[in-house]
C-alpha positions in Angstrom: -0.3 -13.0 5.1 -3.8 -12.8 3.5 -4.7 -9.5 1.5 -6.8 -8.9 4.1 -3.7 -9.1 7.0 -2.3 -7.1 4.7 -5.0 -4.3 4.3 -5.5 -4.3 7.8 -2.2 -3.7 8.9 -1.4 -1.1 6.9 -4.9 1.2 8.2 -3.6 0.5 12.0 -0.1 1.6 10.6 -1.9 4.7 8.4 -4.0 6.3 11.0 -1.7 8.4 13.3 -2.6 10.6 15.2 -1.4 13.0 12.1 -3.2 11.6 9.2 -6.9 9.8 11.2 -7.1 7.9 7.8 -10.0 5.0 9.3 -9.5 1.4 8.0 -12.1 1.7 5.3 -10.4 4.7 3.6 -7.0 2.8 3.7 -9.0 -0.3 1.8 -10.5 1.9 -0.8 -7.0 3.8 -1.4 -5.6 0.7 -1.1 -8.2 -0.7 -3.8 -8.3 1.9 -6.1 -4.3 1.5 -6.4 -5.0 -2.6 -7.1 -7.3 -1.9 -10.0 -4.2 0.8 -11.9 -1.6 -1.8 -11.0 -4.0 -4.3 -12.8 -4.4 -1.4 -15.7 -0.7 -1.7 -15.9 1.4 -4.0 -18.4 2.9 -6.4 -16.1 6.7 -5.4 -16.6 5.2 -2.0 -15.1 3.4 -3.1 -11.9 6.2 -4.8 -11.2 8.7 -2.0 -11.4 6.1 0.1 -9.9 5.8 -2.4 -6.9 9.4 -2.8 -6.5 10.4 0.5 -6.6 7.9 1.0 -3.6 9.3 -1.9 -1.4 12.9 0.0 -2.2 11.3 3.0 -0.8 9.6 1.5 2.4 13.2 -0.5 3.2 14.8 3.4 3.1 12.2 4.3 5.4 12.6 1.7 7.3 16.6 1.5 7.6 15.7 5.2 8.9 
């Protein structure tokens, strides 16, 4: 999956009918998180990253 699969899958995923987030918010939100992980000491992103997939695989075992 290309970064741009990816960002495109997650605005149809983002915008419910709750949350009407549009696919070019979910690429800026998506974008602004990019540039702090890239702020971030490597070690950090990481951890940061994989303590989201850990959280999405509770969600999704839901």
């Amino acid at each position: 999956m290309t970064l741009s699969e990816f960002m495109n899958e997650v605005a149809r995923k983002a915008d419910t009918g709750k949350t009407q987030i549009n696919a070019a918010e979910t690429r800026r939100v998506l974008s602004e998180a990019f540039i702090l992980l890239s702020k971030m000491k490597s070690a950090d992103a990481t951890n940061v990253i994989a303590k989201g997939i850990a959280s999405g695989a509770k969600k999704k075992a839901k």
